[in-house]
C-alpha positions as CSV (number, residue, x, y, z in Angstrom):
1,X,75.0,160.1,57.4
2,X,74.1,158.2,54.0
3,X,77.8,158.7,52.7
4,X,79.3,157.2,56.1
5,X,81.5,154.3,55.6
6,X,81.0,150.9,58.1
7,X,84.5,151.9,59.4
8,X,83.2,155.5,60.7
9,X,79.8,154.4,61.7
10,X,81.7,151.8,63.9
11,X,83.9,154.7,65.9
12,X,81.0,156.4,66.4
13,X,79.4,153.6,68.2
14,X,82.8,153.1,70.4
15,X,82.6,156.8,71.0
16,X,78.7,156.7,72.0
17,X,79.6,153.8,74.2
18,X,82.9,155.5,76.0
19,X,80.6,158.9,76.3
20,X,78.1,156.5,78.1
21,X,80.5,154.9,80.5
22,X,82.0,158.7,81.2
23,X,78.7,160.0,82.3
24,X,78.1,156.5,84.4
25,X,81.8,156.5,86.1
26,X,80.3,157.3,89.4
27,X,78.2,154.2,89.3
28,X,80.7,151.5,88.1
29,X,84.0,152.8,89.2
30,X,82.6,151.3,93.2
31,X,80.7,148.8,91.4
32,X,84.1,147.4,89.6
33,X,85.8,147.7,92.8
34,X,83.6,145.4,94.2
35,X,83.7,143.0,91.8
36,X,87.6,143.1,91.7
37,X,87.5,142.8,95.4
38,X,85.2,140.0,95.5
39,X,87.3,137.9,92.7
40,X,90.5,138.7,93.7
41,X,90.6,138.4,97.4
42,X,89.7,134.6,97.6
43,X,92.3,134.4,94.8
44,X,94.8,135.9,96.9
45,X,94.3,134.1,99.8
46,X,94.0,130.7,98.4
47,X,97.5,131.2,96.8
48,X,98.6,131.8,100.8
49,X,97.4,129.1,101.7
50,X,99.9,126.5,101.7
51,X,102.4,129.4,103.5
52,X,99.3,129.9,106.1
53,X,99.0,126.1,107.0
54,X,102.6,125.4,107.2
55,X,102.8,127.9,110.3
56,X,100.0,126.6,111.6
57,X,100.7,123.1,111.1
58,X,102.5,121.2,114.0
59,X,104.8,118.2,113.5
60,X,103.5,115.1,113.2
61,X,103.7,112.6,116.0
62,X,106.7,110.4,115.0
63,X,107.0,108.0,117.7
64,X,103.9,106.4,115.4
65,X,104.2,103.8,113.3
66,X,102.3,105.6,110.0
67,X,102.1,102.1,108.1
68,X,100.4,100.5,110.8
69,X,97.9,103.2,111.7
70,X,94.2,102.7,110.8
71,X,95.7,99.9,108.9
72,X,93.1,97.2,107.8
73,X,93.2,93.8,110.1
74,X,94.8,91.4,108.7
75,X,96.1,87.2,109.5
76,X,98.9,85.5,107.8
77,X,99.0,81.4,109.1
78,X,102.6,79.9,108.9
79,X,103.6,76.4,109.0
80,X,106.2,74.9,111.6
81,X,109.1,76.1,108.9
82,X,107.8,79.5,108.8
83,X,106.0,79.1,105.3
84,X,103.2,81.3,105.1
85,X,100.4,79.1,104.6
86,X,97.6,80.8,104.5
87,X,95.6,84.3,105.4
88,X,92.6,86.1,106.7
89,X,91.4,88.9,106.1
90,X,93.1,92.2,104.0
91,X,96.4,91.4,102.0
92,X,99.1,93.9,103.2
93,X,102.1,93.7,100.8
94,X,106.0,93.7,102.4
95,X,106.9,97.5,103.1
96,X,109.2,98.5,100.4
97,X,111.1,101.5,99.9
98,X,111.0,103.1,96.4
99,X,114.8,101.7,95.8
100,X,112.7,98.1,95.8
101,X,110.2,99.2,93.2
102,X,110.8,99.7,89.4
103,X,111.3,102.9,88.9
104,X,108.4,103.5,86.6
105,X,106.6,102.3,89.5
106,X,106.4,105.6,91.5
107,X,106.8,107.4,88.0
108,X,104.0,106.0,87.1
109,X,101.6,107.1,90.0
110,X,103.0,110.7,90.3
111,X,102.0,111.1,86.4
112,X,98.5,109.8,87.0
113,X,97.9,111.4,90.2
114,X,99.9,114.2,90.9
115,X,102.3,115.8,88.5
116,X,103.4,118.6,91.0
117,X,104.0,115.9,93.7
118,X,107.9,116.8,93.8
119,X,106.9,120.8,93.5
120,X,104.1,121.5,95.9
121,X,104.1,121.9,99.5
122,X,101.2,119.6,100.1
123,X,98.2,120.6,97.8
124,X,98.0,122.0,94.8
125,X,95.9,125.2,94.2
126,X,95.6,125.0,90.7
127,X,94.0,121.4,91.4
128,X,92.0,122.9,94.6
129,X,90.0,125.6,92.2
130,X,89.7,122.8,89.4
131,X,88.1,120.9,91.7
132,X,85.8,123.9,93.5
133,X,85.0,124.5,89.7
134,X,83.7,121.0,89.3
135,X,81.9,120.8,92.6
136,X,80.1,124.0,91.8
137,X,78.8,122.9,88.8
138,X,77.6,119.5,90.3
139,X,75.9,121.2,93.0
140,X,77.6,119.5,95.6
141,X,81.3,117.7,96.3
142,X,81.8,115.4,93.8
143,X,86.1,115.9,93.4
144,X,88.6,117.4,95.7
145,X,91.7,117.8,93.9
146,X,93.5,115.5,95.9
147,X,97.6,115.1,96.0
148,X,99.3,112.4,96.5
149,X,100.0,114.2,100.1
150,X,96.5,114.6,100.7
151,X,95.1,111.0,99.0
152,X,98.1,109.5,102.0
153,X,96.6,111.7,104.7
154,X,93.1,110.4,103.7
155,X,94.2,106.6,104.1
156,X,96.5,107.2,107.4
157,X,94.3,109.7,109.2
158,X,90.8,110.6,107.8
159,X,89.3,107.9,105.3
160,X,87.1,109.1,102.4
161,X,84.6,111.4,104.1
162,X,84.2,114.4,101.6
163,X,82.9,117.4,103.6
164,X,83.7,121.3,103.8
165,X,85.4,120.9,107.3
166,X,87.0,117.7,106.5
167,X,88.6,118.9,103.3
168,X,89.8,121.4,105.7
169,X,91.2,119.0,108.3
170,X,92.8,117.5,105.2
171,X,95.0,120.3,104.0
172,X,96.1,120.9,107.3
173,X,97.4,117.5,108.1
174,X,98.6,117.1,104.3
175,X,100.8,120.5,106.2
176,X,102.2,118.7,109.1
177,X,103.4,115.5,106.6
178,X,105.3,118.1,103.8
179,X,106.5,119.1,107.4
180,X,107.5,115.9,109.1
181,X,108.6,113.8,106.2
182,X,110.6,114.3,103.1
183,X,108.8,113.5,99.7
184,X,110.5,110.2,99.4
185,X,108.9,108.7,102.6
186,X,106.0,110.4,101.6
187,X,105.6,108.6,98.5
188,X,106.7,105.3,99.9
189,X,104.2,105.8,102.3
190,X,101.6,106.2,99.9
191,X,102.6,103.1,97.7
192,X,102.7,100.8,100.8
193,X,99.4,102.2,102.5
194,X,97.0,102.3,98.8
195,X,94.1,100.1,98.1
196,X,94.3,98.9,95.1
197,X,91.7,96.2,94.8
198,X,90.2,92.6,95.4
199,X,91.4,93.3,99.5
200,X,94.9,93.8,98.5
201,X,96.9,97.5,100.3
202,X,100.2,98.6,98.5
203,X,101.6,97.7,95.8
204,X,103.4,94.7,97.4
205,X,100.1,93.1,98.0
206,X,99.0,94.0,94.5
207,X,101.8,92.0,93.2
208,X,101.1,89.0,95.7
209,X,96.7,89.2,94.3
210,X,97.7,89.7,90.6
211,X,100.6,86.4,90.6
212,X,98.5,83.9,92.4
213,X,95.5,84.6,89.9
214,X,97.8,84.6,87.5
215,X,99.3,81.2,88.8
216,X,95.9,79.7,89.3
C-alpha cells in the first residue's frame, strides 16, 4: 500500500464508492426517481403552460374600448376657440399608434422590459422561474417576471395587486390579449396606457409633463 501512487489510490476510492452505490441501488434507484419526478414535472408543465392557457383563454371582449377602461379621471378646460386651457386631474397623452412614435421609442421599452416581447405568447417562462427564484429567496412575492403583455393586462384589467391567485388571473388574461390582438396593438396599447410619472399616462402625456417643465 506504501508503494501506491496518488493516481491508484484515487481509483480505488472511485471503485470503493461505485461498490457502495451497487450494494445501495435498491435504496436510491426509487429515491432518484422521486427526485427526478419532483424536479422535472413542474418543469414540464410550466413549459405547457402558455399552450394550456391559450385553450383555455376566451377572446377578449372587443366591443370595449381597452384605452378607456380603468383609465384614470381626467379634465381638459378649452377656451371658446377650442384651445385647451387648462386641466384637472391625470394627464392622458393623444393615442398614438407606433407609426407616430420614434422608432427607438417602442425599441427602447421592449429592450428594457421585455426582450422576447415579439417571441412569446404572452409570458415568458424563463422570466416566470427567475422570478419564482427571487421570490423564494425573499420569502415572499417581491418580482413577477412580468411582460410587456402581462405589465398591459395589469394596467387595463387588474392593477398592481401581487398575489398567488392573481398572478394566475394575470397569465390567463395576458392569454386572451396574445389572442385578441396582434403584437402591434398590443404594444401601442401598452405605450398609451403606462404611467410614467408626476400624473402623466403614455408616453404622449410624458412628452406634454417633460416640455412644459421644460418650457417653465
Amino acid at each position: 500500500m506504501a508503494d501506491e501512487t496518488p493516481l491508484e489510490r484515487i481509483g480505488e476510492n472511485v471503485q470503493a464508492l461505485k461498490d457502495y452505490f451497487v450494494r445501495r441501488r435498491r435504496f436510491y434507484v426509487p429515491l432518484l426517481s422521486i427526485v427526478t419526478a419532483v424536479i422535472a414535472v413542474p418543469l414540464v408543465l410550466l413549459a405547457l403552460l402558455p399552450t394550456i392557457l391559450s385553450w383555455f383563454a376566451a377572446p377578449l371582449d372587443m366591443t370595449k374600448d381597452l384605452y378607456a377602461v380603468n383609465r384614470p379621471i381626467a379634465f381638459t378646460f378649452l377656451d371658446a376657440g377650442g384651445n385647451e386651457v387648462g386641466h384637472r386631474g391625470a394627464i392622458i397623452g393623444k393615442r398614438l399608434t407606433l407609426e407616430d412614435m420614434p422608432a427607438y421609442l417602442p425599441a427602447a421599452f421592449i429592450a428594457m422590459e421585455d426582450r422576447d416581447f415579439y417571441s412569446h405568447g404572452g409570458f415568458s417562462v424563463r422570466g416566470l422561474i427567475r422570478a419564482a427564484w427571487t421570490n423564494f429567496r425573499a420569502g415572499h412575492v417581491v418580482a413577477g417576471g412580468s411582460t410587456i403583455t402581462q405589465q398591459t393586462v395589469k394596467i387595463v384589467f387588474l392593477g398592481q395587486q401581487r398575489t398567488m391567485g392573481r398572478k394566475f388571473e394575470e397569465l390567463l388574461d395576458a392569454a386572451k390579449l396574445e389572442k385578441s390582438l396582434t403584437k402591434k396593438q398590443i404594444l401601442e396599447l401598452y405605450l398609451n396606457r403606462i404611467y410614467l410619472g408626476s400624473g402623466a399616462y403614455g408616453v404622449d402625456g410624458a412628452a406634454h409633463v417633460y416640455f412644459n417643465k421644460s418650457a417653465s
